[in-house]
VOMIKOL-645970 format. One record per residue: x, y, z of N, C-alpha, C, O in turn. Coordinates in steps of 0.2 Angstrom, whole numbers, m for minus. Example, Ala and Ser with C-alpha at 12.3 -4.5 7.8 and 13.67 -1.06 7.14 Angstrom:
VOMIKOL-645970
66  m28  39  62  m22  39  66  m16  39  71  m17  42 .
64  m11  35  68  m5  36  64  0  39  67  6  40 .
END
This chain:
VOMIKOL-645970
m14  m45  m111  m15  m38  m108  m9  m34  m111  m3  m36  m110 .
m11  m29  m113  m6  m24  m117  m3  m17  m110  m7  m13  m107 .
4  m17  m109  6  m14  m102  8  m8  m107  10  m9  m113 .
8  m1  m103  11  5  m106  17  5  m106  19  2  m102 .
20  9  m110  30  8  m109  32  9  m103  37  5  m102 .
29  12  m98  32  14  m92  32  8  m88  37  7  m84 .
27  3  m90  27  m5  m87  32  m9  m87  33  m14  m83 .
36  m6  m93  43  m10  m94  48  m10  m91  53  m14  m91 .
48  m4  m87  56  m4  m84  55  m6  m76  50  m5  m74 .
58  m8  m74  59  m13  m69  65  m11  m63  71  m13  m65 .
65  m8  m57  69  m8  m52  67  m15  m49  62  m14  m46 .
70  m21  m48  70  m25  m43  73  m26  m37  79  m26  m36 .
69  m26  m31  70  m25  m25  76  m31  m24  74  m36  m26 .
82  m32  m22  85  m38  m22  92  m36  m15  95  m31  m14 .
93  m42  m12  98  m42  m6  105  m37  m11  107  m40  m16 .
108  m33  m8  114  m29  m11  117  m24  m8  113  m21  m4 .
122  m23  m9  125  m18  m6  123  m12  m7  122  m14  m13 .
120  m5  m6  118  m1  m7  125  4  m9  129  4  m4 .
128  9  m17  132  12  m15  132  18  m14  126  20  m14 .
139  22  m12  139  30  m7  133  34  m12  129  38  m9 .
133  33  m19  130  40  m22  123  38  m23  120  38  m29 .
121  35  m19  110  31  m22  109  35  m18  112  37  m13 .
101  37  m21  96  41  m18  94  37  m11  92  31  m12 .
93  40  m5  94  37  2  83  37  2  80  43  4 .
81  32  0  73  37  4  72  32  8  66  31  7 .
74  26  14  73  23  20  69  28  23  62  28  23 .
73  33  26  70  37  32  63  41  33  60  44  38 .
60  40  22  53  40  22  48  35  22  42  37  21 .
50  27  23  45  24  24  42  25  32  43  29  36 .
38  19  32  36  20  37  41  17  43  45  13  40 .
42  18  49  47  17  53  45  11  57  41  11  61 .
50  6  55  46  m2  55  48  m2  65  44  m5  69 .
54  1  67  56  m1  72  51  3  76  54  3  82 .
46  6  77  42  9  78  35  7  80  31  10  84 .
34  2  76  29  m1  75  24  m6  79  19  m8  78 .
29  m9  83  28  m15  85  21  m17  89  18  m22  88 .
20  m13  93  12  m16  98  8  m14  91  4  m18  89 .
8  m7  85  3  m6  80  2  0  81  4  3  86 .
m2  2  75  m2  10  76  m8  11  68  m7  8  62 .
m13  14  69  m19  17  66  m16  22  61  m12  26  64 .
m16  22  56  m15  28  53  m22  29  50  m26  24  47 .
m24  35  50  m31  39  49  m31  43  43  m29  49  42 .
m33  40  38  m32  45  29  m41  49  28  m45  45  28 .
m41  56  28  m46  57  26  m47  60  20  m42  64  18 .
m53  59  16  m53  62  10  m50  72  9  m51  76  13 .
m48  72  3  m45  80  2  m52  83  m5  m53  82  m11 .
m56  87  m1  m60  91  m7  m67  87  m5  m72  90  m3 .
m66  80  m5  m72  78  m5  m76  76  2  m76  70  3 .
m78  78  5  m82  76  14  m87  72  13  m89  70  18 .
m89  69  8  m93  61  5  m89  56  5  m92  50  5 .
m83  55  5  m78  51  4  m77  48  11  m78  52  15 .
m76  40  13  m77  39  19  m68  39  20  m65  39  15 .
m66  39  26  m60  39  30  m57  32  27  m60  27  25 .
m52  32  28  m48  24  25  m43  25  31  m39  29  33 .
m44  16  34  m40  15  40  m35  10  39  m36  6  36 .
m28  10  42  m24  6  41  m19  4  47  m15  8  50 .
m20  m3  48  m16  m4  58  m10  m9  54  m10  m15  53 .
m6  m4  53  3  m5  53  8  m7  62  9  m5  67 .
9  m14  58  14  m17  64  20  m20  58  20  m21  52 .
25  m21  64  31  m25  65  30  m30  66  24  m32  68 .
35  m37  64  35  m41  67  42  m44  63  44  m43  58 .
47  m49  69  53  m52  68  53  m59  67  49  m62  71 .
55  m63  62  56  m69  62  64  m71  60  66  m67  56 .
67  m75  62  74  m76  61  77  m71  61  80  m72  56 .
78  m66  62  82  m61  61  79  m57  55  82  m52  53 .
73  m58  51  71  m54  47  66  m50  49  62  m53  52 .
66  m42  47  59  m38  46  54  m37  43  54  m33  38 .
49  m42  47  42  m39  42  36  m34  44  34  m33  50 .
33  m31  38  27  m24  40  22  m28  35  21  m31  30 .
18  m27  44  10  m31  42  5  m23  41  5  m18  44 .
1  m25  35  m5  m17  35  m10  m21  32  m10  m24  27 .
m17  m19  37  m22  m23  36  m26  m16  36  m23  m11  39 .
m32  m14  30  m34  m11  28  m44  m12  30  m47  m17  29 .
m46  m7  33  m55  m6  35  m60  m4  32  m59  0  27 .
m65  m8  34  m70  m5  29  m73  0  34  m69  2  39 .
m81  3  34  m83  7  39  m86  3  44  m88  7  49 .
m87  m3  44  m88  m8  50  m83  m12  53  m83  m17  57 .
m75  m6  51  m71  m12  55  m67  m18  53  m63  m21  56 .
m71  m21  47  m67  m28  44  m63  m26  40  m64  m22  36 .
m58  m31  41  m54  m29  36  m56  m31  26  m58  m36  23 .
m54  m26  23  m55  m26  16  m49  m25  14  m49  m21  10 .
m43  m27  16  m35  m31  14  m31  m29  18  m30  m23  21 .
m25  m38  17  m21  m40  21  m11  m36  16  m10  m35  10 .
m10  m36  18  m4  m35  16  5  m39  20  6  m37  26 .
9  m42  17  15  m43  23  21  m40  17  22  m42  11 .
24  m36  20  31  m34  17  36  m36  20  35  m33  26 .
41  m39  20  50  m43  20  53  m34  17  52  m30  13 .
58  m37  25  62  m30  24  70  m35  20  71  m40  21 .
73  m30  15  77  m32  14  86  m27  11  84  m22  9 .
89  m28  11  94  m23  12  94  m16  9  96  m12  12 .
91  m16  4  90  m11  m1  81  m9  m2  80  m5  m7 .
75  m12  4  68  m9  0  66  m16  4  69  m20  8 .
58  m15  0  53  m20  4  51  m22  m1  51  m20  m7 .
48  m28  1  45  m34  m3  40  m37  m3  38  m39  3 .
34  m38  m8  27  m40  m5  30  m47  m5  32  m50  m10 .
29  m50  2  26  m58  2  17  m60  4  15  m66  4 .
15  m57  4  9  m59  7  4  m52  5  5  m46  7 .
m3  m56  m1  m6  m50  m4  m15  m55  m1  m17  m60  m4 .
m16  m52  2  m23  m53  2  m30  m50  3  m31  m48  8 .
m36  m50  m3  m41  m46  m2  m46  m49  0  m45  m55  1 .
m51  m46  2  m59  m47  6  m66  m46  2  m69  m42  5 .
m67  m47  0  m72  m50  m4  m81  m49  m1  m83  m54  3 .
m84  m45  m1  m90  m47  1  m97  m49  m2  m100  m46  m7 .
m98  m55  2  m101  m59  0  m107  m58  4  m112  m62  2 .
m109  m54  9  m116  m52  8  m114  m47  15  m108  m47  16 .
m118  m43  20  m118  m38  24  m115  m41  31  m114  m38  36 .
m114  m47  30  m111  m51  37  m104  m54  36  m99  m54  40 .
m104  m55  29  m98  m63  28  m95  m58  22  m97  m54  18 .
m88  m61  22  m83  m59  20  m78  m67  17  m76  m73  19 .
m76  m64  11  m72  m70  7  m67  m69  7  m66  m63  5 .
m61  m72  10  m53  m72  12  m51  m73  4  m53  m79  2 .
m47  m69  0  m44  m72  m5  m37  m71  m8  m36  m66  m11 .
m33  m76  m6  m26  m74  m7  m25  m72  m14  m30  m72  m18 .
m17  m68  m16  m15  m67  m22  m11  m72  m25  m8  m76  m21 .
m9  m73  m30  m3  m73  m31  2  m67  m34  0  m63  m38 .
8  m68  m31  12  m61  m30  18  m63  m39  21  m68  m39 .
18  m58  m43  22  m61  m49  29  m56  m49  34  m58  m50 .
27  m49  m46  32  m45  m43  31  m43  m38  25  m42  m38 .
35  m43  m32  32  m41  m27  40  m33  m23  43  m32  m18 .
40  m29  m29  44  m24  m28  39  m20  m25  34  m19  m29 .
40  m16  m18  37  m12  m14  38  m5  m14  34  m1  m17 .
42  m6  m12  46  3  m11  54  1  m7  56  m3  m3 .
58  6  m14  66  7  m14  68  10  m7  64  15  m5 .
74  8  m4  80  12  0  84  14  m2  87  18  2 .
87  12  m9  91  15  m11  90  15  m19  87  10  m22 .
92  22  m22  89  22  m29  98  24  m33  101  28  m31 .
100  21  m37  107  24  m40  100  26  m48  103  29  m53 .
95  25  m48  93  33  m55  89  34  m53  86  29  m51 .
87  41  m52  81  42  m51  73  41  m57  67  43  m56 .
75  39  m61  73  37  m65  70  28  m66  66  25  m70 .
74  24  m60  72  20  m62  66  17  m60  65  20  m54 .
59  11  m61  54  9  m58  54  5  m54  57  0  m55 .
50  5  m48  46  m2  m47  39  m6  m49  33  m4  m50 .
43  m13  m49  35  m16  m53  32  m20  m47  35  m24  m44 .
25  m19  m46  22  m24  m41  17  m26  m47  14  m22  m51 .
15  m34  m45  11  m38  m49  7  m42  m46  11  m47  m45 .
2  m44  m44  m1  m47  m41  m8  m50  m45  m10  m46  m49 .
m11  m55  m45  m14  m59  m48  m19  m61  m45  m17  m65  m41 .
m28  m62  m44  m30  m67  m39  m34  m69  m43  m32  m68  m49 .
m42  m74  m43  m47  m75  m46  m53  m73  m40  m52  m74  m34 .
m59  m69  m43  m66  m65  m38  m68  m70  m41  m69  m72  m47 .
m70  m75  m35  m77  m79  m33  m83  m75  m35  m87  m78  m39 .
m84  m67  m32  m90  m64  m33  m91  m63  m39  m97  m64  m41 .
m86  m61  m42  m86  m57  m51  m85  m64  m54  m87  m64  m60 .
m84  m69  m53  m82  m76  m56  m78  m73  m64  m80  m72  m69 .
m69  m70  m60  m68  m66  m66  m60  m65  m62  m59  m64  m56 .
m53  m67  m67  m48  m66  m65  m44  m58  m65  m44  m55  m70 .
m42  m56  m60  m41  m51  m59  m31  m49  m56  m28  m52  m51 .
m28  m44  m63  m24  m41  m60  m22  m35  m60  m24  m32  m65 .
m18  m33  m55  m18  m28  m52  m9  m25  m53  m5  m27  m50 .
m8  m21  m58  1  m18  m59  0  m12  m55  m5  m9  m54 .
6  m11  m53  8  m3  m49  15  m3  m51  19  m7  m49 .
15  2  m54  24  6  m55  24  12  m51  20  17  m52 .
30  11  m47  33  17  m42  37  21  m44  38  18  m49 .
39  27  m44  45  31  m49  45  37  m43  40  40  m41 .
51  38  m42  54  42  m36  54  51  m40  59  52  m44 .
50  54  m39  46  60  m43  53  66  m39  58  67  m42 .
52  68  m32  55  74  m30  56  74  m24  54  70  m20 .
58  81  m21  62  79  m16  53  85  m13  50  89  m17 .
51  85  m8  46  92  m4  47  92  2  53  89  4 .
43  96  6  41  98  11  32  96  14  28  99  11 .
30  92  19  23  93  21  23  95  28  28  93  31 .
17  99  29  17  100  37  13  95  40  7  94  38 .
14  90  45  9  86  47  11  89  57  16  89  60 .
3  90  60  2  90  65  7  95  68  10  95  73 .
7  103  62  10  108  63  20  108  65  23  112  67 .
21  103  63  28  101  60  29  102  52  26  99  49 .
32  106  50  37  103  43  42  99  44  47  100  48 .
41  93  38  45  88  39  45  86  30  40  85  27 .
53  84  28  56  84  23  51  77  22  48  73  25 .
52  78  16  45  71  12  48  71  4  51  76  1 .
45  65  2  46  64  m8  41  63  m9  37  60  m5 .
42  65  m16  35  62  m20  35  57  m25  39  57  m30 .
31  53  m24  33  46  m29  26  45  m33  21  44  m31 .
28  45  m41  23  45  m44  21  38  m46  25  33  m47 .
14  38  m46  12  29  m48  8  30  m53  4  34  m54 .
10  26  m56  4  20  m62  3  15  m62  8  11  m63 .
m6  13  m60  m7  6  m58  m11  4  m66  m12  7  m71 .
m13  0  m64  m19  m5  m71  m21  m10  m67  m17  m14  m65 .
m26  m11  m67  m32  m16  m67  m34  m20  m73  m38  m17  m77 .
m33  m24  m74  m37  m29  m78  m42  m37  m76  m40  m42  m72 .
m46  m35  m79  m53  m39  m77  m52  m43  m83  m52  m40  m89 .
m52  m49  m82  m54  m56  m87  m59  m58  m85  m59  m59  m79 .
m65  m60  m88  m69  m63  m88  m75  m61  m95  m81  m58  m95 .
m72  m65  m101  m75  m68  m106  m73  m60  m109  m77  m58  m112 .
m68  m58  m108  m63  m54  m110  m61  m49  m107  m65  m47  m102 .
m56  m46  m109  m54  m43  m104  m55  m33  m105  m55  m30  m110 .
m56  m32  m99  m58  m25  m97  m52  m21  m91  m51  m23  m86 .
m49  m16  m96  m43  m13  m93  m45  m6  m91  m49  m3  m94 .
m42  m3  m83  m41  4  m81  m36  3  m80  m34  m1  m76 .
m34  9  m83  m26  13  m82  m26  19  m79  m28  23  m82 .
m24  21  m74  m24  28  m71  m18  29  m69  m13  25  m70 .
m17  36  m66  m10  38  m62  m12  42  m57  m18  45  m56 .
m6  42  m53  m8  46  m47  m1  48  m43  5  48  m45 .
m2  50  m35  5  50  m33  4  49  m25  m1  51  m22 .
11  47  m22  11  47  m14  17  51  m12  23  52  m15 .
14  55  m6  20  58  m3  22  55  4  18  55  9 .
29  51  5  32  50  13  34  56  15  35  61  11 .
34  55  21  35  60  27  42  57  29  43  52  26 .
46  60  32  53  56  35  49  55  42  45  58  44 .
53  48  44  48  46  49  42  45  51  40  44  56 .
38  45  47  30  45  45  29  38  42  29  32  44 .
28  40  34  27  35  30  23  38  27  24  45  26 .
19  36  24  12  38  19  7  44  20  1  43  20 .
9  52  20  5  56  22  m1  57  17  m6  59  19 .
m1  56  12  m1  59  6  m4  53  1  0  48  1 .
m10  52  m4  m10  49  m10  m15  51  m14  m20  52  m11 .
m15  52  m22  m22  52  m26  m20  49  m30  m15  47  m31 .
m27  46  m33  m29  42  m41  m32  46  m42  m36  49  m39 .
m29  48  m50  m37  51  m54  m37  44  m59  m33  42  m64 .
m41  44  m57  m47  38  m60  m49  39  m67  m46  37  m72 .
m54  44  m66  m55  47  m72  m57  55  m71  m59  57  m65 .
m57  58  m74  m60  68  m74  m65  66  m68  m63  69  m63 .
m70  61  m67  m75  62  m64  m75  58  m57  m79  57  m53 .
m68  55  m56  m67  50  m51  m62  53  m49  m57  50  m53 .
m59  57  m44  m51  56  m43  m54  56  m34  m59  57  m31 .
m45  52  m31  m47  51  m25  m41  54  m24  m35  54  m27 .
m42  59  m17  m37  63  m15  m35  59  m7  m41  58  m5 .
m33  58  m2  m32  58  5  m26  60  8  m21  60  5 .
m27  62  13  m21  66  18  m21  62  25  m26  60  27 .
m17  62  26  m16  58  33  m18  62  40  m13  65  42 .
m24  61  43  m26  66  48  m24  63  55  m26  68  58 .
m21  58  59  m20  53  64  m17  49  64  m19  45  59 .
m12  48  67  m7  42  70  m12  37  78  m10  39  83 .
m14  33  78  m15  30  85  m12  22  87  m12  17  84 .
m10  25  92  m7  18  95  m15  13  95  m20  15  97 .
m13  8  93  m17  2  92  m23  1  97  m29  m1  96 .
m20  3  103  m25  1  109  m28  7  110  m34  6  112 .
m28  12  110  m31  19  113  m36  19  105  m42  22  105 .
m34  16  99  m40  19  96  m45  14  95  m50  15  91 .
m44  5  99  m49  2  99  m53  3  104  m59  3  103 .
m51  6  111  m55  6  115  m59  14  112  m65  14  113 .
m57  20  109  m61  26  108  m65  24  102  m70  28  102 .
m63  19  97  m67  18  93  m73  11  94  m77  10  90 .
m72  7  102  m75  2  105  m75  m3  98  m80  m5  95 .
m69  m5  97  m67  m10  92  m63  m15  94  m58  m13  98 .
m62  m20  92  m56  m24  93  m54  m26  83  m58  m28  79 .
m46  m25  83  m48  m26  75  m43  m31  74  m38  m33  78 .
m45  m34  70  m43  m39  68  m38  m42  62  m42  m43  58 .
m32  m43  60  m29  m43  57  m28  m49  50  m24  m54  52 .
m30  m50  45  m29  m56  41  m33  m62  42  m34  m66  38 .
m36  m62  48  m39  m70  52  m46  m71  50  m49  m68  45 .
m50  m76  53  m57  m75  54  m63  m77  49  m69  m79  49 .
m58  m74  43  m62  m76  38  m61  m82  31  m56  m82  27 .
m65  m86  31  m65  m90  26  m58  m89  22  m56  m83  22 .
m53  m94  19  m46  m90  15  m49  m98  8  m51  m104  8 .
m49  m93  4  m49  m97  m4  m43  m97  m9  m44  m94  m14 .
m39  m100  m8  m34  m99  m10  m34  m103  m21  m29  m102  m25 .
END
């Protein structure tokens, strides 16, 4: 697989001292301390009202004195179509745990872990504003019987403003380019770009892909819900990582 220049360059997320002149963006991820019983965030599509809602139930959780952010991702039935665990670490977060869902007919769903090759997330401290992150992930589709990975590069774009729930609140813009590569009896590449805006104290208000001229995905963050008030209003219970089959 042939990666674009921009693939090359590498901020790794790693334990260290953060120094006085590094770009600070902590205060735009999502606020892990915050988190804990869970919390819905509600993205709806922008331009397009065919596009379905994309849901995402973000929690907390401590082990040994480390923090980790779990975000389990819905389909329009409620099940999860992926798992995610990020490790908080002095400087940014870390993928340890990447898992997708697989559907394997209108009932049953295929648990399939990743393997993680970079698991740089998102920086808290930048000394260039120039430099990237690389996330890597690798898995093998039982359904496509086809090896699949997955590149994402971060790049801290600018400083903005968004209004969320008639507040203005300081936010950046971080540009991404991801790639996909399908092997299976050779390999088939998309490449696209797009970008996310955090909110301070929020997290993710904000992201598009364009895909292609004829595919772009726009979303805006319309809802924050505590975990319980949006199972009992959506008469769900949701489920996080579990339940299903894991193929590793």
């Amino acid at each position: 697989m042939k990666y674009p220049g921009t693939l090359l360059l590498l901020l790794s997320i790693v334990a260290c001292r953060p120094g006085e002149d590094s770009l600070n963006l902590q205060p735009y991820y999502f606020p892990l301390d915050s988190l804990g019983s869970g919390k819905v965030y509600s993205y709806e599509s922008v331009g397009n009202p065919y596009d379905p809602p994309i849901f995402w139930l973000y929690q907390n959780r401590r082990e040994n004195g480390t923090t980790f952010l779990t975000g389990t991702s819905y389909d329009l039935d409620f099940q999860p179509d992926q798992y995610v665990v990020e490790r908080r670490v002095s400087n940014g977060m870390k993928l340890d745990t990447f898992i997708t869902y697989e559907a394997v007919s209108e009932e049953k769903k295929l648990k399939v872990a990743a393997q993680i090759e970079a698991g740089n997330v998102f920086p808290f401290r930048l000394k260039d504003e120039n430099e990237v992150l690389l996330t890597t992930v690798k898995w093998h589709s039982e359904t496509g019987d086809a090896d699949i990975t997955f590149v994402r590069n971060r790049q801290y774009l600018s400083d903005t403003t968004v209004v969320f729930k008639g507040d203005t609140l300081p936010a950046v813009r971080i540009l991404l380019r991801e790639l996909i590569d399908t092997d299976r009896e050779g390999h088939l590449e998309l490449e696209y770009g797009g970008e996310e805006v955090y909110a301070k104290g929020i997290g993710l208000v904000y992201f598009e892909k364009n895909i292609n001229p004829e595919w772009q995905m726009k979303y805006a963050l319309q809802e924050i819900y505590e975990r319980p008030y949006f199972e009992k209003v959506f008469g769900v219970k949701l489920v996080t990582g579990t339940g299903v089959q894991a193929n590793h």
